[in-house]
N, C-alpha and C positions, 0 to 999 in steps of 0.2 A: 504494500500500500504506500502509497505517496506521501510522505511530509508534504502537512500544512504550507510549511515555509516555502516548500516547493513546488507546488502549483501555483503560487501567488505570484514566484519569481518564472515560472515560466510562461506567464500571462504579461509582467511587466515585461521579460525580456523582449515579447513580441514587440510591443507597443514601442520599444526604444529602436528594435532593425527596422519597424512598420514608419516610423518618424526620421529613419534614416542615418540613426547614428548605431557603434555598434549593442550588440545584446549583450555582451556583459556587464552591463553597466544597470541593467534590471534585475540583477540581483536583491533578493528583498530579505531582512531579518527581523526580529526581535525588536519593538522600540527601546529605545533608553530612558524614556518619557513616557511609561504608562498611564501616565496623569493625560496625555494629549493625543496617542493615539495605539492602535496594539501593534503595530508592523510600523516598519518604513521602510523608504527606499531613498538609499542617498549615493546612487548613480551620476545623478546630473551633475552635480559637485566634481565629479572624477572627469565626467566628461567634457566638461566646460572647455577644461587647458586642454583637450588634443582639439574639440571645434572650436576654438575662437569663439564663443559663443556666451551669453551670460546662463550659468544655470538654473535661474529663474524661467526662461525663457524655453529653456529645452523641455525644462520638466512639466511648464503647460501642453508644450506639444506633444508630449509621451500622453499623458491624461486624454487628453483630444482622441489618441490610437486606440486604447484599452477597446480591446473587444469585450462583450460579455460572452459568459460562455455558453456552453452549449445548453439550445433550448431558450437563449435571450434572455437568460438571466445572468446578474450581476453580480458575482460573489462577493464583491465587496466597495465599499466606498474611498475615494482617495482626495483628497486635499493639499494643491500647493502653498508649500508656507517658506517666505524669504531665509533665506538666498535662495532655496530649491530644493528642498525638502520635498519627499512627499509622503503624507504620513497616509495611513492606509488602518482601515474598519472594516471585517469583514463583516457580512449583515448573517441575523440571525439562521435565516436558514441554511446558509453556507453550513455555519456552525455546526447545527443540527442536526443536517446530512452528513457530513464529515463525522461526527461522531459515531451516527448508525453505522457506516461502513468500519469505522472501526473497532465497532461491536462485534461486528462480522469475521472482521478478521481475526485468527488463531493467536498470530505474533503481535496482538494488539497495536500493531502500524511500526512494529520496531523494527524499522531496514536492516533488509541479511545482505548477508556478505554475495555478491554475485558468485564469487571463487571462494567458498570455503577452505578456511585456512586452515593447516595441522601446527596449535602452537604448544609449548609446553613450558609450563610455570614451575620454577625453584620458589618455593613460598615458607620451607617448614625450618630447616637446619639444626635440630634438636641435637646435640650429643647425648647417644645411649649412658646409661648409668643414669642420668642427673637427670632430678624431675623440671620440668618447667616450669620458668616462672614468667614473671609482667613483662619482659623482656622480650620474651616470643611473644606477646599478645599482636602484637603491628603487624607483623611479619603475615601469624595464622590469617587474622581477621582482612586486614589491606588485600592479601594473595588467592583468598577463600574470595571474596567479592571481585578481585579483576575474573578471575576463574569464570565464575558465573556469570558475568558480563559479557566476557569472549563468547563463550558457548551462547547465550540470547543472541546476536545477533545470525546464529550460526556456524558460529567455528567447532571446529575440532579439538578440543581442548584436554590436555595431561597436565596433573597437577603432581607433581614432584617432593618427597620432602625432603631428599637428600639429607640423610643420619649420616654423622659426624661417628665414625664407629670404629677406626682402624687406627688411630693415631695413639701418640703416648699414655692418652687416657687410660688406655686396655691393658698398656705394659703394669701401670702405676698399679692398676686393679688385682690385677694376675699377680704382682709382686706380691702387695701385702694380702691377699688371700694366700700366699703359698708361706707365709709368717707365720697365720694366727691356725695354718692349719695343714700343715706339711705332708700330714698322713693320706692326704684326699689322693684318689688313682689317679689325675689330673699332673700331678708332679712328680711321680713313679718313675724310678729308673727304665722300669720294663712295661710303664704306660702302654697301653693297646694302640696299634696302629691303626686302625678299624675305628671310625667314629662311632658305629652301631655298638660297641664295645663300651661305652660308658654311661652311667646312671642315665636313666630317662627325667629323674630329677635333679633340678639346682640345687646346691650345695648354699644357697642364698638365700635370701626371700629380697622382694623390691626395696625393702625398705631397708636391709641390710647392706643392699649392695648402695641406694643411694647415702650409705652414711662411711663407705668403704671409699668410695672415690676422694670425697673430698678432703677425708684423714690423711691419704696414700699422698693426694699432691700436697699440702701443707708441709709430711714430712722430710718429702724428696726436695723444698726449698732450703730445708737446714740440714740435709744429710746426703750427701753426695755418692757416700758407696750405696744409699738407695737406693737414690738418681740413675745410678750409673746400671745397678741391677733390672731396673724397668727399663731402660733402654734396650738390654739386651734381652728381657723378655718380650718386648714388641717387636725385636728385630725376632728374636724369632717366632713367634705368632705368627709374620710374616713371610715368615720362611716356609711355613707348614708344619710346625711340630705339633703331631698330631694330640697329644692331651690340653695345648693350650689352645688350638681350632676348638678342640671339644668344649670347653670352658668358656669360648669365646661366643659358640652360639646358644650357651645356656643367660649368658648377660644378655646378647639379642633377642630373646624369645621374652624374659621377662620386661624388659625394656620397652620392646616394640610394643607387645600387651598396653602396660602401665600407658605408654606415648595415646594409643588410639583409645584411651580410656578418657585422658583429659582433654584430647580433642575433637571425640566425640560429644563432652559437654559445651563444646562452644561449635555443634554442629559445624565443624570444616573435618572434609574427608581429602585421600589423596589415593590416585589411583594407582601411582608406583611409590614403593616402600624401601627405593634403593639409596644406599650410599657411597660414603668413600670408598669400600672395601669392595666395592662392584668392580670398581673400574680398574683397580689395580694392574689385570692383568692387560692391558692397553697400553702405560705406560714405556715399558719397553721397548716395541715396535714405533711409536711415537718418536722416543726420545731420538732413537734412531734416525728414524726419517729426518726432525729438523737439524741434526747433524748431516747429513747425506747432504741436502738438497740447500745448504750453509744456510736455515733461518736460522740457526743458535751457536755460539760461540763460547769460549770460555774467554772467562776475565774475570783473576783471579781466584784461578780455581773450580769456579763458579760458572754454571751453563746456563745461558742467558739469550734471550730476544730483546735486540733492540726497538721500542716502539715509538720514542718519540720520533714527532712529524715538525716540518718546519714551520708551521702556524702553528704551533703552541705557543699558548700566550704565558705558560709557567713551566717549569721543566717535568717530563713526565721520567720516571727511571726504566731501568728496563728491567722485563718481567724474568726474574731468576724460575729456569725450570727444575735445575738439581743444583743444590748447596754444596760446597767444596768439597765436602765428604761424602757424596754420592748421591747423599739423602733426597727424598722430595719433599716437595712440600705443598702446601694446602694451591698455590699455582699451579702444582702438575699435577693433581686431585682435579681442579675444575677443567685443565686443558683437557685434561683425559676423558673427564665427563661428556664434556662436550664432543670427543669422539662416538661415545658410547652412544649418546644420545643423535646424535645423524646417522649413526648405521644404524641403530634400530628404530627409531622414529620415525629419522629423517623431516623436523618441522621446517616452518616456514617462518616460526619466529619459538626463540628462547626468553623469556620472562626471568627476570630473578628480581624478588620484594627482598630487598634486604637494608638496612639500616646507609641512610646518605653517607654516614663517614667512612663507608668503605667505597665512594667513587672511583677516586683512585685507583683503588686495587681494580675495579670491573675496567677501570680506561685500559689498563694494563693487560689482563685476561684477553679483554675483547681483541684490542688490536695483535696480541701474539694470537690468537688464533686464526685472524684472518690472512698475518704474514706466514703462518705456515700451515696455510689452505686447510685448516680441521672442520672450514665450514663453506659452503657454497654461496655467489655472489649474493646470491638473494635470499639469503639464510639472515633473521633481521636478532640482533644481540642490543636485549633493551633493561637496564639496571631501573628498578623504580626504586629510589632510594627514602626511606620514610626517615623522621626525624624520632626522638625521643617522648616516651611517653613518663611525665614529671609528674609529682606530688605539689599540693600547692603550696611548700616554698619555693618553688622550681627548679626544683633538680631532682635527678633521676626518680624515679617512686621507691620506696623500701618502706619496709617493716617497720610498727613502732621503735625496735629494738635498733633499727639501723641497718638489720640484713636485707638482702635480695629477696622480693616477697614473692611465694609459690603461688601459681598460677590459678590453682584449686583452691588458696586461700581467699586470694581478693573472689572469687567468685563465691565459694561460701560465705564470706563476710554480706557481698551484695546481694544474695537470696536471702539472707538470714531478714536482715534491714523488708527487705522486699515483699516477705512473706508477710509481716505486721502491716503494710500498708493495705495489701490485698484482702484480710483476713477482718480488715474494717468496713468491707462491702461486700453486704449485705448478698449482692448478686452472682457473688462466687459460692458454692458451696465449700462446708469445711475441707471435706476431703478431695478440694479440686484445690487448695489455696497452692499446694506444696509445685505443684502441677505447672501452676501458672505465672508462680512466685520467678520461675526458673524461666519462663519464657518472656516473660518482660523483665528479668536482669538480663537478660542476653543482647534482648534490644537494646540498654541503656549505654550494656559495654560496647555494644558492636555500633550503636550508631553514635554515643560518643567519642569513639576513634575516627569514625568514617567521614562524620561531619566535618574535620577540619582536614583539611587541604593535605596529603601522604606527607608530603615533603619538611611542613611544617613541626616543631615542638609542642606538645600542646601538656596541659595543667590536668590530668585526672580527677577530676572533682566528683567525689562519689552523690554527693549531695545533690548535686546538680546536676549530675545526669540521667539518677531516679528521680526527678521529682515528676508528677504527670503535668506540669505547665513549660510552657517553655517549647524550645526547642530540642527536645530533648527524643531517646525512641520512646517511651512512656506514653509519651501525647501520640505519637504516631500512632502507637497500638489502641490507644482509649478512640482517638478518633475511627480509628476501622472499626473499630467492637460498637461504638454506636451505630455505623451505619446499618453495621450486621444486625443489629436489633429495632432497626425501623423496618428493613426488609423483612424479617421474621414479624414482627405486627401483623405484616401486608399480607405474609403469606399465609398467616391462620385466620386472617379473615377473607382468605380464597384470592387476594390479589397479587398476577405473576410479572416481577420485576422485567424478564425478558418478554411478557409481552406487547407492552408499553411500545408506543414510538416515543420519538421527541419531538419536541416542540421549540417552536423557537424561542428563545429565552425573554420572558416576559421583565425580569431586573437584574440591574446592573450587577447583582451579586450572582445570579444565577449565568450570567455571560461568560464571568470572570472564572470561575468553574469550570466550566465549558473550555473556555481557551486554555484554562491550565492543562488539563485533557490532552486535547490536539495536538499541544506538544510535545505529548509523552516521549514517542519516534525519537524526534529529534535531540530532544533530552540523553538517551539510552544511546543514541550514536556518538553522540560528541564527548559522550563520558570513556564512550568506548575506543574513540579515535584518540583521545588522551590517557586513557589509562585512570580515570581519575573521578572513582566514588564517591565525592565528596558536590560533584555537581550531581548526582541521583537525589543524595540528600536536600541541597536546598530546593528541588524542584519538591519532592515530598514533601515538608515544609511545609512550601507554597498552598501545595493544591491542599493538605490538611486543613491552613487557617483558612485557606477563602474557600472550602466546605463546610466548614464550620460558622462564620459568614453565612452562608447560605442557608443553612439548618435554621439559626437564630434569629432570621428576618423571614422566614417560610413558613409556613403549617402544612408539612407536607403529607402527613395522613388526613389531615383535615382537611385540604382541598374539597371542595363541593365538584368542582369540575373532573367528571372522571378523564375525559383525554388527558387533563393536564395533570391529573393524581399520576396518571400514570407514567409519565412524563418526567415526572420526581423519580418517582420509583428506577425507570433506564437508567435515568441520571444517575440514581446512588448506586446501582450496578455496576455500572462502568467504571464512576469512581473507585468504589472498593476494589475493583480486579484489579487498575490501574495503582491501586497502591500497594496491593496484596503482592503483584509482581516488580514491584520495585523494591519492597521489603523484601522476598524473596533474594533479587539480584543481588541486596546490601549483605543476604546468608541470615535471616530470621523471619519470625515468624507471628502470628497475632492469634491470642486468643479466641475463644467464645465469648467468654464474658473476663470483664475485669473491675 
């Protein structure tokens, strides 16, 4: 289905080639000035300086052109205003019509991709052992919503979490496990070669093992023949010794568990569950080739791609593939990655949500892999970098105590708070409070994050994010649950939301509605051509308060006039899907009642 925007402009563009200047200059958007008009078009302006011409002047003559459309009706009304503006009202039934067919439509007017694209998003980066905390919340939440954004318009979409699983961490682990318990088959001189050959259970439980990690690296800071002991149990881990492989997938099993356990509670799923330890066997033939084929050099040791360019306006370094002592490092983890993922994939664009202060490193990544061809010209490598989520002194979030706060914590804390509010209305039953408590904190976390701009720092204000006023998900969710319970009136006194028509909008609130509507499409594209959920949210916003607006200056079951009761009713239909699938795209969801 066509954007709003777009038939408007391809009505203007006529009337600008029909008046003899060219058609792009009938381009039409958005006003800036919704006080004076809903659209404009400020063509004439552009085209003055190539015709010598005043653009007051051109843009009467465009006006003069406008055909109506088909059938001799006018979709809309246009007014020139100095210097040559031309601001544009589309008339009711435009409106009206425009929105039945978007009833109609499956994709609620959300333009697909003509060429469906195969992309694949890095969104998660959890290291096994360690449970999550606030830290990961950007990354899940920001990478879950481009996710579902790609895929709405049509693409092809893998979501990635790439576990941090193979590095020192596993040496540190396997060290002091093999301290506090020597005797386990895992460290046996005559360890079975046969992985089938060892306990079907951990030797651990989750919470054991998460309190095992961060002792092991605390102590390996002050004691170096420790250090040096975990070094050489990850080298060989690495190697293949088969009792610490074995050991290795008993921490991945309960790990990987515990990970889709907490991310399960903030509904983000991921279709592939692989990590560093995937790719390993890749690096080899790699390293090789950009030796062969001179993209990497040594210096100092050190095997390295140079990537600065000579338009850099600051120095960029070059991206080291193995460390002077053979080693790789988390560079030849993503290079390799990225091998893995074009021979098995093979996308059309790589995603990675991960925190802005690692730009750098992705300028780095990116450009060594394009100088030693790991990826195809039109293979697109796009870093969405989000900013920091703070406590309100501004800096970083933590614990009252000062630690790193678990991720299961702030989310219990915020149901807990949650449940009391819900549990004071009247309209939730008892035993749905717990229910629902959980589904409006999710809104509160997920569109408190989403609401500010990725890139930006923003303040966690728990207060303020549950409150139901405001801009907050709370209001979002109370506004769809009302509309869902005027429909439900309608329907137990036999009145069918879908089978209403519309009507032209009788007030200026019930207009404003309406056009926030229409521009659903184009809303959902341009978030999508950016990357950037945070224009989903103030469109949602929008169309909540001037629904709400329109609820409080209507009587909409009370209408006497049945076309136009019924009229209400499409209306709030449409609304609700329209916001149901926006909430959806943001990764949450709305109640029954609340």
């Amino acid at each position: 289905m066509q954007k709003i925007q777009s038939i408007l402009s391809d009505i203007m563009m006529a009337a600008f080639e029909d008046s003899g200047y060219d058609a792009k200059y009938g381009i039409v958007r958005l006003s800036d000035r919704p006080d004076l008009c809903e659209f404009q078009c400020n063509g004439a302006l552009s085209a003055a300086k190539q015709y010598h011409k005043a653009p007051f002047i051109i843009a009467g003559e465009v006006i003069s052109n406008v055909k109506p459309a088909e059938g001799g009706t006018s979709l809309f009304t246009a007014e020139v205003v100095k210097p040559g503006f031309i601001n544009i009202n589309v008339t009711g039934d435009f409106i009206a019509s425009y929105l039945e067919e978007m009833a109609e439509d499956a994709a609620l007017s959300i333009p697909q991709e003509e060429v469906p694209k195969k992309i694949l998003i890095d969104y998660g980066g959890p290291n096994v052992a360690k449970p999550l905390h606030v830290g990961h919340l950007r990354s899940a939440v920001i990478g879950e919503s481009i996710k579902r954004l790609c895929r709405a318009v049509g693409n092809e979409v893998l979501g990635d979490v790439h576990l941090g699983d193979w590095g020192l961490q596993m040496g540190l682990i396997i060290t002091e496990l093999k301290e506090r318990s020597p005797e386990l088959i895992y460290f046996a001189e005559d360890a079975p070669e046969s992985l089938d050959e060892y306990p079907k259970e951990a030797p651990f439980t989750i919470g054991e093992l998460e309190e095992i990690y961060p002792f092991a690296s605390a102590k390996s800071k002050v004691d170096e023949g420790y250090k040096a002991r975990a070094m050489e149990a990850t080298h060989d881990l690495q190697a293949g010794r088969p009792g610490y492989r074995a050991l290795w997938n008993k921490i991945m099993e309960l790990s990987v568990a515990d990970l889709k356990k907490n991310y399960e509670r903030l509904d983000v799923a991921f279709d592939l569950w692989k990590g560093e330890s995937d790719v390993q066997p890749y690096i080899p033939q790699m390293v090789e080739k950009m030796k062969a084929d001179g993209t990497a050099h040594y210096d100092q040791g050190a095997l390295v791609i140079d990537v600065a360019e000579p338009d850099d306006k600051k120095a960029i370094p070059p991206c080291m593939v193995l460390k002077s002592d053979g080693a790789s490092l988390y560079n030849t983890t993503d290079l390799a990655t990225i091998v893995e993922r074009m021979k098995l994939y093979n996308p059309d664009a790589i995603i990675y949500v991960v925190d802005k202060r690692q730009s750098l490193y992705f300028t780095q990544v990116f450009r060594a892999a394009r100088k030693a061809n790991l990826i195809g010209d039109d293979t697109k490598l796009v870093h969405v970098g989000f900013g920091t989520m703070n406590g309100k002194d501004g800096k970083p979030f933590k614990t009252r105590e000062g630690g790193v706060m678990r991720l299961e914590t702030l989310l219990d804390d915020i149901n807990e708070g949650m449940i009391g509010k819900i549990r004071e209305n009247r309209n939730v039953r008892a035993e749905d409070a717990g229910k629902t408590a959980e589904t409006v904190s999710l809104s509160a976390i997920k569109y408190g994050d989403l609401s500010n701009q990725a890139a930006k720092d923003y303040v966690f204000d728990t207060d303020k994010f549950t409150a139901f006023e405001g801009n907050t998900g709370p209001y979002i969710l109370y506004t769809i649950v009302r509309i869902k319970s005027i429909l439900e009136k309608a329907a137990e006194s036999g009145q069918d939301a879908e089978m209403g028509r519309l009507l032209s909008p009788g007030t200026a609130e019930e207009k404003a509605l309406m056009l926030d509507l229409a521009r659903f499409g184009s809303v959902i594209w341009e978030a999508y051509e950016e990357l950037a959920p945070h224009r989903i949210c103030a469109f949602v916003y929008d169309t909540a308060n001037d629904f709400n607006r329109f609820y409080h200056e209507t009587k909409i079951l009370g209408e006497p006039d049945d076309a136009r009761r019924a009229s209400y009713l499409k209306l709030l239909s449409i609304t609700q899907r329209v916001l149901e699938k926006s909430i959806d795209i943001l990764g949450f969801e709305a109640p029954d009642h609340m």
